[in-house]
Every structure is written in structure tokens, then in C-alpha cells.
N, C-alpha and C positions, 0 to 999 in steps of 0.2 A: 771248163764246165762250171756253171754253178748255178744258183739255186737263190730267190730273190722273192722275196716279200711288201709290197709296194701299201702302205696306208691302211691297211686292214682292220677292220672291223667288223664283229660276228653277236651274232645274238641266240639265246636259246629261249624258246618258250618267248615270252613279250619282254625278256632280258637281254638288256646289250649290256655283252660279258666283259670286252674290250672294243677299245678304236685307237686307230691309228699306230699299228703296229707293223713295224721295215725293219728288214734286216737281207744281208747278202753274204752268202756262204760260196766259196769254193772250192775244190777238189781237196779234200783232204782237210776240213774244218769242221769241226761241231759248234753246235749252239745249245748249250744247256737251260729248259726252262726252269724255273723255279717258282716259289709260293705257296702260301697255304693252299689246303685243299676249296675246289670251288673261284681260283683267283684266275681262272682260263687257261691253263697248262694244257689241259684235254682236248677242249674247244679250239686251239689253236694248233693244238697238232691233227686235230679231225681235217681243220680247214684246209691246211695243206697237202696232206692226204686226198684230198679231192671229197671227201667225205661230208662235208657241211657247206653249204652255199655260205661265202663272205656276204654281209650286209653291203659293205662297201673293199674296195680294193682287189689287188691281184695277187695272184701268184704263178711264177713262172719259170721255166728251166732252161737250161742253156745249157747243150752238151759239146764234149769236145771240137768240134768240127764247127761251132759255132749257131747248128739248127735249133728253132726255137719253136716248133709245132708243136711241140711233143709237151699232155700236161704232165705236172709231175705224178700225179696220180700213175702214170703208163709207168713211171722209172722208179717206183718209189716201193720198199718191203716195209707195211706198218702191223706194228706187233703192241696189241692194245691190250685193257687187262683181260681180255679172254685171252685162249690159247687157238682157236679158230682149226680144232682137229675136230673128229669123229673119236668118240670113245669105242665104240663100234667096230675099227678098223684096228691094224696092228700099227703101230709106229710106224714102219716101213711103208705098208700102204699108205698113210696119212700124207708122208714125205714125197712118197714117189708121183702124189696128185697134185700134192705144190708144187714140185718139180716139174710137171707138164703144162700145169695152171699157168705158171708163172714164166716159161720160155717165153723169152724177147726174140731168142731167133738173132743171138749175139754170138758171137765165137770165144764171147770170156769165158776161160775156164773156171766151172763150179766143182763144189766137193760132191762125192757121192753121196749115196746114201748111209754106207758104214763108214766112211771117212766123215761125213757131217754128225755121227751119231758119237763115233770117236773124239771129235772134235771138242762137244759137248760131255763128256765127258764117261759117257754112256755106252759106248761100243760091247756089242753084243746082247743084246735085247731088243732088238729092233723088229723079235717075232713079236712080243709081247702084244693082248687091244691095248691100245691109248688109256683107256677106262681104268686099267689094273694095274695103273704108276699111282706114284705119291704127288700131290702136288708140285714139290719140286721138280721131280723127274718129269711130270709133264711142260713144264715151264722151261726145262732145259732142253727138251724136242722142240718146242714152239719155235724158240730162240734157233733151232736146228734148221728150219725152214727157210731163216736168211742165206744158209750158205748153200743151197743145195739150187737156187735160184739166181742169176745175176741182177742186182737193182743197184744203181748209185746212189741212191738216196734211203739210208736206211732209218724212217722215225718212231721214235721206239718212246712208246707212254706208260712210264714206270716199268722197265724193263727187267730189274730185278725182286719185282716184287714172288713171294711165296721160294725167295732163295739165301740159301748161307751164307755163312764170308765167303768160304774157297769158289761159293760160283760165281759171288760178284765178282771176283777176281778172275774169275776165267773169263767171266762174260766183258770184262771190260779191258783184259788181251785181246778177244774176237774184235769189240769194237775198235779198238785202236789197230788193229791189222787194216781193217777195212780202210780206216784213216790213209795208211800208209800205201796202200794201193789205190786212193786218189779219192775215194770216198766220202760222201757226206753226210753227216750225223746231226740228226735233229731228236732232244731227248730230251722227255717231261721227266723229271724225277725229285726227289726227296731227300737225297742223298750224293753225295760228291762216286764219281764213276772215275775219276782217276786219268781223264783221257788228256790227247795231246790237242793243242792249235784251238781253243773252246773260247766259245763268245758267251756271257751268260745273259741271260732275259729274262727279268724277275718281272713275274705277273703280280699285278697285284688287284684284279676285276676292275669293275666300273661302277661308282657308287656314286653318280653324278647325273644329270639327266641328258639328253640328247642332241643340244645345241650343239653347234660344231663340227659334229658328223657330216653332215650335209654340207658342210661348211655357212649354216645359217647361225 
């Protein structure tokens, strides 16, 4: 399995953020991005996500068995600075709608819903809305929503943000579990996350003009 970035280049608004941006991950490697804020950290975990059209270049997956149909958007859980719940709903329901949302229709075993809640460090509260947690506490459900779904490819943009030491520390055991079960880890952050087998990739924008791209 793995997970491949070919020449990449992205623009927002009439700004090209970055070009020419490759890298190749397999089963059980991360690539941590880095940089000031603004230096394409975001922009280039959007792009892999499926989320932003590249200007130029690909991205693409390669799973076990060697099939390559599949974009990584289908294989991928990305957890951005929203939390992507309903305040509205309890925990539980929030969980149990990614949990439908998100079946692949794989036979990997996922965590429950009070084993993912436990997980995160929270078990027993999963009647609570969403709405009437603390920041944290909603950001350690968010973060819940990776396990209760199977995805190989987990890209996580600033994932410890609105959390303490003890949950970066938890949270960066969950990631490194994921590692260890064959997993791939693509993470914008700020901060070193402690994980195992990491490629880093320091952004640094594009303050240049446009020649090149094209390859003119």
C-alpha cells in the first residue's frame, strides 16, 4: 500500500501556494508537514484530501493488492480545524453517523462507539449534545471519529489543536497504533507528535512568480 504525490502544485484565490511538491508513503509511515502559518501546510493536505483541485500534478493510492482506482479521497479520514459534528446531536449519535457515513464495506475491525469514546479518553458521556463539551472534549470526540470508521490513510491538519499535554500524548499513541497496523499518516502541525518511521516536509509558500510550473 501506499500513497504518492507526483509534482504538485496548488493555488488559492489568484495565489500559487506551492509547486512541485512529491513524496511517497507506505504502510506504516508518516510525513509531517511543517512551517509558518500561511506556508501551504493546509492547502496541501486539502489537495490530498481530494478537497482542492491541484493546479498541476497527482495524487494517488495504491492499496494492498496493488489496485489503483481508488482516489485517496474514498480511503482517507481528514480531520481539519473544525470538528465536523452537530452540536445538536449527543456524542453518540454524532459517532454512530460517521460510523455509517464512512463504511467502506471492509471487514477491518473498528472500535465501537464506547470503546472509541473510551479510547479518547472520555467513556461515559457519550449521552451528552456535542454542544455542551468544552473545546477539548469536543476535539477528543472529533479525533473519536477516526476509529470507529476504517480509512488507511489518516490526514490530520493540526490535530492537536484546543488540547493539553496528556491528550497530545494520547492522541499521538492512537496515531502511532494506527502506524503499527500498516497505516498512513499525513500531519500538518506545529508541533513535534512524537510518532515512529516520519518523513518531514517543510513548507515554505511560493514567493516567486509562475515560470516553471508549466514547465515554461
Amino acid at each position: 500500500m501506499h500513497l504518492a504525490a507526483e509534482n504538485l502544485a496548488a493555488r488559492r484565490g489568484n495565489n500559487l501556494i506551492f509547486v512541485n511538491i512529491s513524496f511517497c508513503l507506505t504502510g506504516g509511515e508518516a510525513l509531517v508537514l511543517t512551517g509558518r502559518n500561511g506556508s501551504g501546510k493546509s492547502t496541501l493536505s486539502r489537495v490530498v484530501a481530494g478537497f482542492l483541485r491541484p493546479e498541476k500534478g497527482s495524487v494517488t493510492f495504491t492499496d494492498s493488492g496493488g489496485r489503483t482506482d481508488r482516489r485517496p479521497s474514498e480511503v482517507s479520514h481528514y480531520l481539519g480545524h473544525r470538528n465536523a459534528m452537530k452540536n445538536e446531536l449527543t456524542v453518540g449519535e454524532n459517532l454512530d453517523f460517521w460510523r455509517s457515513f464512512l463504511d467502506d464495506g471492509s471487514q477491518t475491525p473498528t472500535a465501537s462507539i464506547d470503546d472509541a469514546a473510551e479510547a479518547v479518553g472520555l467513556g461515559g458521556i457519550i449521552h451528552l449534545p456535542f454542544g455542551y463539551l468544552s473545546a477539548g472534549q469536543q476535539r477528543r470526540f472529533a479525533f473519536a471519529k477516526l476509529l470507529v470508521a476504517h480509512r488507511p490513510i489518516w490526514i490530520l491538519d493540526e490535530p492537536t489543536a484546543a488540547l493539553d499535554t496528556d491528550a497530545d500524548r494520547l492522541f499521538a499513541a492512537l496515531i502511532r497504533e494506527h502506524q503499527r497496523e500498516g497505516g498512513i499518516v499525513l500531519a500538518a502541525t506545529h508541533q513535534p507528535l512524537g510518532l515512529n518511521n516520519v518523513q518531514e516536509l517543510r513548507m515554505k509558500g511560493f514567493a516567486g512568480g509562475e515560470a516553471g510550473v508549466w514547465g515554461g
